[in-house]
KELO-264471 format. One record per residue (C-alpha): residue in three letters; chain; x, y, z. Coordinates in nm, 2 decimals, m for minus. Example, Ala and Ser with C-alpha at 12.3 -4.5 7.8 and 13.67 -1.06 7.14 Angstrom:
<sites>
+-----+----+--------+--------+--------+
:  aa : ch :      X :      Y :      Z :
+-----+----+--------+--------+--------+
: ALA :  A :   1.23 :  m0.45 :   0.78 :
: SER :  A :   1.37 :  m0.11 :   0.71 :
+-----+----+--------+--------+--------+
</sites>
This chain:
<sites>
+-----+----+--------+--------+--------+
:  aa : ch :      X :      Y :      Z :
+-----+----+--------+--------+--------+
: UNK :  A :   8.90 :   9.47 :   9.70 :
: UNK :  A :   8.90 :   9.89 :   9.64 :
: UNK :  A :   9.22 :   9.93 :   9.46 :
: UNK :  A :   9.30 :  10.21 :   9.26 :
: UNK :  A :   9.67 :  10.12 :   9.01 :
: UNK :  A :   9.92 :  10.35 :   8.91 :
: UNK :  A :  10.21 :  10.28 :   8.64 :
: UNK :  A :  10.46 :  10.49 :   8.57 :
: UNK :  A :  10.65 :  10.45 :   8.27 :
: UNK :  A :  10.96 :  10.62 :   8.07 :
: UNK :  A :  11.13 :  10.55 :   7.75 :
: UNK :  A :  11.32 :  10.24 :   7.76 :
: UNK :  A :  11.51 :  10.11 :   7.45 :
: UNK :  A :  11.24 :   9.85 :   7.41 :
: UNK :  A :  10.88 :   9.97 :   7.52 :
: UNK :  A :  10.75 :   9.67 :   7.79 :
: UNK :  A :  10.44 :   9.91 :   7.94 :
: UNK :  A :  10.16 :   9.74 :   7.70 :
: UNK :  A :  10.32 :   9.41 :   7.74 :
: UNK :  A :  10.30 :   9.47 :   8.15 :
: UNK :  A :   9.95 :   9.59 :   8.12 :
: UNK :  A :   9.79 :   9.30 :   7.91 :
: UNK :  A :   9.97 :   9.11 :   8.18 :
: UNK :  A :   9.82 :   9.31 :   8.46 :
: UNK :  A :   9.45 :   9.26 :   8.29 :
: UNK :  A :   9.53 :   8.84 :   8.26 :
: UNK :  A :   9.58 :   8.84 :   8.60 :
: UNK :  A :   9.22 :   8.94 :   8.68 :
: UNK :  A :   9.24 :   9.28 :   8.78 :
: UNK :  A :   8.94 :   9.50 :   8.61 :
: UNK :  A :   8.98 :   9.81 :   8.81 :
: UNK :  A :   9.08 :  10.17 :   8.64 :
: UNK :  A :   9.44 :  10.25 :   8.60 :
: UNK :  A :   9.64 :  10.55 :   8.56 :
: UNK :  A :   9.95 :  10.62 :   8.37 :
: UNK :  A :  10.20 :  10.86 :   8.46 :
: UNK :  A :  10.43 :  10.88 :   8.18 :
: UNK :  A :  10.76 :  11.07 :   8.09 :
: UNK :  A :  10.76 :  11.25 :   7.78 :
: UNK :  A :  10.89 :  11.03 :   7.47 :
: UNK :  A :  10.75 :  10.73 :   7.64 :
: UNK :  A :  10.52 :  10.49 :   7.44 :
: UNK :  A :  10.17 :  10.55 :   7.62 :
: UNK :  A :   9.97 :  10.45 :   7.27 :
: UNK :  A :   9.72 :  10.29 :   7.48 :
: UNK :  A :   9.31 :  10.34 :   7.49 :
: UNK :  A :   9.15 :  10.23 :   7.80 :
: UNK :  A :   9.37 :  10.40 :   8.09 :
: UNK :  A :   9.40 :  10.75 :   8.22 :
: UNK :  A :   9.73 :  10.94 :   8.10 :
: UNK :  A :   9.93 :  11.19 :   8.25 :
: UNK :  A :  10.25 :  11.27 :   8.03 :
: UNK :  A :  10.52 :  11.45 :   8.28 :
: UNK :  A :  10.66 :  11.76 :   8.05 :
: UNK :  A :  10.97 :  11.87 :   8.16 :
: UNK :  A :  11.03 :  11.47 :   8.27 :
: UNK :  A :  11.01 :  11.48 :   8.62 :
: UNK :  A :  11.24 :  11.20 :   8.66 :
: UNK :  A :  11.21 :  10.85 :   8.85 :
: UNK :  A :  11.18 :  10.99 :   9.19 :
: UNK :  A :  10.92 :  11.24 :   9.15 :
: UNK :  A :  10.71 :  11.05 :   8.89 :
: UNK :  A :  10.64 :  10.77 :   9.16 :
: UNK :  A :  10.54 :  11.04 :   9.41 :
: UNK :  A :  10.36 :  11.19 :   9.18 :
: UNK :  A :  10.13 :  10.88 :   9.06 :
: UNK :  A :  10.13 :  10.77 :   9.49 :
: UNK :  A :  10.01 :  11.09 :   9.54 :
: UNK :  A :   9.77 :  11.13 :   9.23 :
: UNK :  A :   9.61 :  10.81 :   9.37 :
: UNK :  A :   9.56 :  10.92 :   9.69 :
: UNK :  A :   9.41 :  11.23 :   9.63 :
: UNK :  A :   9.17 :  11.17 :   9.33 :
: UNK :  A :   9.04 :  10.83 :   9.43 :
: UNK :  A :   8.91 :  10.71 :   9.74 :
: UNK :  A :   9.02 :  10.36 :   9.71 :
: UNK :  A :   9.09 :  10.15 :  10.01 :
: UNK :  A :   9.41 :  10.02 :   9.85 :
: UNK :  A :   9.66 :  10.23 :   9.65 :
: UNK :  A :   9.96 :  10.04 :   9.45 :
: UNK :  A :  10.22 :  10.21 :   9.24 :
: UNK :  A :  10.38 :   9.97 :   8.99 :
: UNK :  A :  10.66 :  10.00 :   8.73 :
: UNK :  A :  10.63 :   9.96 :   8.38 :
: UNK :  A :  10.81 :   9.64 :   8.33 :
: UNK :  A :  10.60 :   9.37 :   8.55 :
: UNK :  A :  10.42 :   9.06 :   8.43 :
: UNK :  A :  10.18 :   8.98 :   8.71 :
: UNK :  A :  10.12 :   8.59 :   8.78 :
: UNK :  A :   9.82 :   8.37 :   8.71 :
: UNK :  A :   9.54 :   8.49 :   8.93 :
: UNK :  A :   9.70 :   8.72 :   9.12 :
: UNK :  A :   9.38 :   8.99 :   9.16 :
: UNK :  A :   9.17 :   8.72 :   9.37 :
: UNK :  A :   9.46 :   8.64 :   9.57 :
: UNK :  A :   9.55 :   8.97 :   9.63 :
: UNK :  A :   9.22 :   9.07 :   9.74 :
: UNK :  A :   9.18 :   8.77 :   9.93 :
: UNK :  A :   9.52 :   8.88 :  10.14 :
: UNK :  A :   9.40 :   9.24 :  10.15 :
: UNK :  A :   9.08 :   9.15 :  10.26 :
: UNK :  A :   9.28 :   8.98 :  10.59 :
: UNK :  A :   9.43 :   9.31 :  10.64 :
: UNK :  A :   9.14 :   9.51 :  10.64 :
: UNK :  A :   9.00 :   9.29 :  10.91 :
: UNK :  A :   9.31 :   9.42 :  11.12 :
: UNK :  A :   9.46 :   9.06 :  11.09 :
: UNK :  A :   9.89 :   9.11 :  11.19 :
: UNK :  A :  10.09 :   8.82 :  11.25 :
: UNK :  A :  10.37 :   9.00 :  11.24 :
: UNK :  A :  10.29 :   9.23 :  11.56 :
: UNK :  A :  10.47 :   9.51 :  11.37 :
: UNK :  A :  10.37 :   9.87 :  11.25 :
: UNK :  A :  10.41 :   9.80 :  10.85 :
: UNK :  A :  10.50 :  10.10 :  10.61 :
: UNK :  A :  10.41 :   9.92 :  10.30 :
: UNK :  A :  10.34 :   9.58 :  10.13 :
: UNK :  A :  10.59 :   9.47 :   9.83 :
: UNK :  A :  10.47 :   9.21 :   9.59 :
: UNK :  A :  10.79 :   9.12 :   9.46 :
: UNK :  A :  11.12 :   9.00 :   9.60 :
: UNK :  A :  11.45 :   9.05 :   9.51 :
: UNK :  A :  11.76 :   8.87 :   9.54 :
: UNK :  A :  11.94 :   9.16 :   9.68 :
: UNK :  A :  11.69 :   9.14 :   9.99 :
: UNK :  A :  11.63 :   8.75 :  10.01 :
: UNK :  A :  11.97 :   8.61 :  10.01 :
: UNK :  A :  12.07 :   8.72 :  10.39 :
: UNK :  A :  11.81 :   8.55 :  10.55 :
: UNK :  A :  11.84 :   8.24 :  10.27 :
: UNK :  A :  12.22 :   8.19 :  10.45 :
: UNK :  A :  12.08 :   8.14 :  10.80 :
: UNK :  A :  11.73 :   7.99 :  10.75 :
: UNK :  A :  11.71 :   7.86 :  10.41 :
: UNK :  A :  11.43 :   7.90 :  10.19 :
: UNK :  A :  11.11 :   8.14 :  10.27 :
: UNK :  A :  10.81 :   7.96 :  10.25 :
: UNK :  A :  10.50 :   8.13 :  10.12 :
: UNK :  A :  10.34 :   8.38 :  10.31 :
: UNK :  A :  10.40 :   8.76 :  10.41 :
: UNK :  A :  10.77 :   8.84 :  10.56 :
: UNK :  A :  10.94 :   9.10 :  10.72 :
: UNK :  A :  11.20 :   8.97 :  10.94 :
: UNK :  A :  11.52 :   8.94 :  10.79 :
: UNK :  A :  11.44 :   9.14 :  10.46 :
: UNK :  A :  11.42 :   9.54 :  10.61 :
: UNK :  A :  11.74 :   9.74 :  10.42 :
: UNK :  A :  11.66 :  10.03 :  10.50 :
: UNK :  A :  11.84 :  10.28 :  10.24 :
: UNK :  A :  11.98 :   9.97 :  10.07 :
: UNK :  A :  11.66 :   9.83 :   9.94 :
: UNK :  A :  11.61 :   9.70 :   9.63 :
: UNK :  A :  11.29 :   9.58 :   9.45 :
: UNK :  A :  11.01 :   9.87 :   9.40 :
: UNK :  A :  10.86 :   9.72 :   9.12 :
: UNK :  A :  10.51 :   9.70 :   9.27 :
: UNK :  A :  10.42 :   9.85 :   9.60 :
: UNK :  A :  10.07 :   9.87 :   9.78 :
: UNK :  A :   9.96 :  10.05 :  10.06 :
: UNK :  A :   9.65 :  10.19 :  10.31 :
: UNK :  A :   9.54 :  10.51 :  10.25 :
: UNK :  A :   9.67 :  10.55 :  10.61 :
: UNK :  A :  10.04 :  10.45 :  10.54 :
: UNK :  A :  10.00 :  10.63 :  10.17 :
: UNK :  A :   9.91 :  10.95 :  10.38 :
: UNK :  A :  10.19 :  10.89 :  10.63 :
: UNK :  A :  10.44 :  10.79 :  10.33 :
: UNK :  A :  10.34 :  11.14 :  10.12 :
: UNK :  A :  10.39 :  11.35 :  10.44 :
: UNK :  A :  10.72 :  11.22 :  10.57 :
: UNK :  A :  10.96 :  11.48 :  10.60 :
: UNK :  A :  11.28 :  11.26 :  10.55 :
: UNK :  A :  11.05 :  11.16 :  10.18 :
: UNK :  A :  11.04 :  11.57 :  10.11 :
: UNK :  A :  11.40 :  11.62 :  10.16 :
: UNK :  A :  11.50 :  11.36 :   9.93 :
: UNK :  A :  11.25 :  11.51 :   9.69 :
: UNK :  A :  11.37 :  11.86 :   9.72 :
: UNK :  A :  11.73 :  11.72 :   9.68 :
: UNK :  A :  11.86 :  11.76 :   9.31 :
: UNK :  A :  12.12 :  11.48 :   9.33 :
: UNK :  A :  11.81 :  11.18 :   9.40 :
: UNK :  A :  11.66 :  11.12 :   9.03 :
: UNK :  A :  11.61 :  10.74 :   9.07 :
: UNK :  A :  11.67 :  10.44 :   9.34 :
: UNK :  A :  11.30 :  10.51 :   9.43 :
: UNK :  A :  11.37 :  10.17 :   9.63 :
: UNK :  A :  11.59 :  10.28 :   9.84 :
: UNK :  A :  11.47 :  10.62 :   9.94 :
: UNK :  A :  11.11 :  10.47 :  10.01 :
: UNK :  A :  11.32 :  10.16 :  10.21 :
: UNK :  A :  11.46 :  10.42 :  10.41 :
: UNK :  A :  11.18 :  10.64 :  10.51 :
: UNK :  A :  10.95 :  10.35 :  10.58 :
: UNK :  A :  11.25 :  10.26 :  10.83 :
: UNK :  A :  11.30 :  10.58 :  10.98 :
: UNK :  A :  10.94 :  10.61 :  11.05 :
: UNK :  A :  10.98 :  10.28 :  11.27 :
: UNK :  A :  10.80 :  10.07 :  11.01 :
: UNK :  A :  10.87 :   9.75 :  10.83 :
: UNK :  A :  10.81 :   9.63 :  10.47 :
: UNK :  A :  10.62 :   9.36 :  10.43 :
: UNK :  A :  10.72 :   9.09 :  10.10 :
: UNK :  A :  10.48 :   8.86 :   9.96 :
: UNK :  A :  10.61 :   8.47 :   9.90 :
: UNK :  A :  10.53 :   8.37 :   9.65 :
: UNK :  A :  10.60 :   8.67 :   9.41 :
: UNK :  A :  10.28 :   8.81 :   9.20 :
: UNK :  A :  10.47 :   8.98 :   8.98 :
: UNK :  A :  10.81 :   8.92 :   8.78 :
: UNK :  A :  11.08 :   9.15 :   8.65 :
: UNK :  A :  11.18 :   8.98 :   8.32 :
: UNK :  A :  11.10 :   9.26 :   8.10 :
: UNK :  A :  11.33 :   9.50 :   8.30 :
: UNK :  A :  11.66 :   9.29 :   8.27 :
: UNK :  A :  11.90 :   9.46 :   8.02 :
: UNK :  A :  11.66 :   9.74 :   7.96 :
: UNK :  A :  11.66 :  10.00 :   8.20 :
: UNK :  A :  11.49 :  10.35 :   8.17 :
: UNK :  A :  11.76 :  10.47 :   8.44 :
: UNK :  A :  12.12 :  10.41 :   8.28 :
: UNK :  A :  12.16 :  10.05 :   8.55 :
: UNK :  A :  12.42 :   9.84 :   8.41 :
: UNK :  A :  12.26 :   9.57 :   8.15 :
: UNK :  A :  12.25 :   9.27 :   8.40 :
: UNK :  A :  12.18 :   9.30 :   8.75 :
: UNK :  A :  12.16 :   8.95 :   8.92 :
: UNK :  A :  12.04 :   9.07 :   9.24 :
: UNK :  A :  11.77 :   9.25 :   9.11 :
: UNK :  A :  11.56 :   8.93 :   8.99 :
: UNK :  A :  11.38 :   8.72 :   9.22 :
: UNK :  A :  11.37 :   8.34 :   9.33 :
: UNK :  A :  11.04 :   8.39 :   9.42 :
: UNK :  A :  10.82 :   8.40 :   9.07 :
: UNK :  A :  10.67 :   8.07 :   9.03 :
: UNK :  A :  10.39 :   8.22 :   8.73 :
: UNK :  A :  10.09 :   8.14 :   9.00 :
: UNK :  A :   9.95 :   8.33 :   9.27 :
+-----+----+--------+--------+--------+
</sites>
């Protein structure tokens, strides 16, 4: 598995980004990483590669930023963007590569053009599809779960360097970015491009990674407890 990993952080009232990395590094991953940090985050951290956004370019642009740093000073295979306040479950590197490896073989179930993979899922997209079918057994998943510009969930997102490329150069992605009034729901805004472009996200079952850390501490301003934001789809093992 070529992967390159970016994390983007910002201050939260209670630093989780060394916390999420230690996780990241228990789950077996031993590949660089970069950090894109807003100023007055807690970065104080020796074996990844720093970039501290001053001005703070805000939620949006930071991810963009660390998607697009990826893509154009690596030549990895695989690019992921994560946020800051993940834990990643027991083994999750060998089966990530082992599902990434199926994909570079041009193996698609789905018979769908896919924008993006999403290693976590959140209630906000599960529930709908939990009414009519019950519960989603393990696998990769799209039907039922696309939201378009009502996603939820970015907390760790991988993709080609063919869909990163597409992603990066989507108009609809530059006018939000050119837009003043989008500083956050990085979700959303990628949901909805991926969607216009005629693409589908795909979500992983079961989760690799969690969102504990995140829950009442939120770098944006979110209202401390957001249901729909965790997952029923965690179970600590890959």
């Amino acid at each position: 598995m070529i992967l390159s990993t970016a994390i983007i952080t910002a201050p939260r009232p209670t630093p989780t980004l060394a916390q999420s990395y230690a996780s990241y590094r228990a789950a077996g991953f031993g590949n660089e990483v970069f950090v894109f940090a807003e100023d007055g985050a807690d970065v104080a951290m020796s074996d990844v590669r720093v970039v501290v956004n001053k001005p703070k370019l805000g939620n949006l642009r930071n991810w963009v930023m660390a998607l697009r740093s990826i893509y154009e000073r690596t030549e990895a295979a695989w690019l992921m963007v994560c946020e800051d306040d993940i834990t990643w479950a027991a083994k999750s590197a060998p089966a990530l590569a082992k599902d990434l490896a199926l994909f570079s073989v041009g193996a698609n179930q789905w018979r769908t053009p896919v924008g993006g993979l999403s290693l976590y899922l959140p209630i906000r997209i599960s529930k709908k599809r939990e009414r009519t079918k019950g519960r989603i057994p393990n696998g990769w998943h799209h039907e039922g779960l696309q939201f378009g510009s009502s996603s939820w969930g970015a907390q760790c997102m991988v993709f080609t360097r063919a869909q990163a490329g597409l992603l990066l150069n989507d108009r609809l992605l530059f006018r939000y970015i050119n837009d003043p009034r989008w500083n956050k729901n990085v979700d959303a805004i990628i949901g909805d491009c991926i969607h216009h472009a005629g693409k589908t996200i795909l979500y992983r079952v079961p989760c690799l990674v969690d969102h504990v850390l995140g829950d009442a501490n939120s770098s944006l301003g979110y209202k401390p407890d957001r249901p729909e934001l965790r997952t029923n789809y965690f179970t600590g093992v890959a």
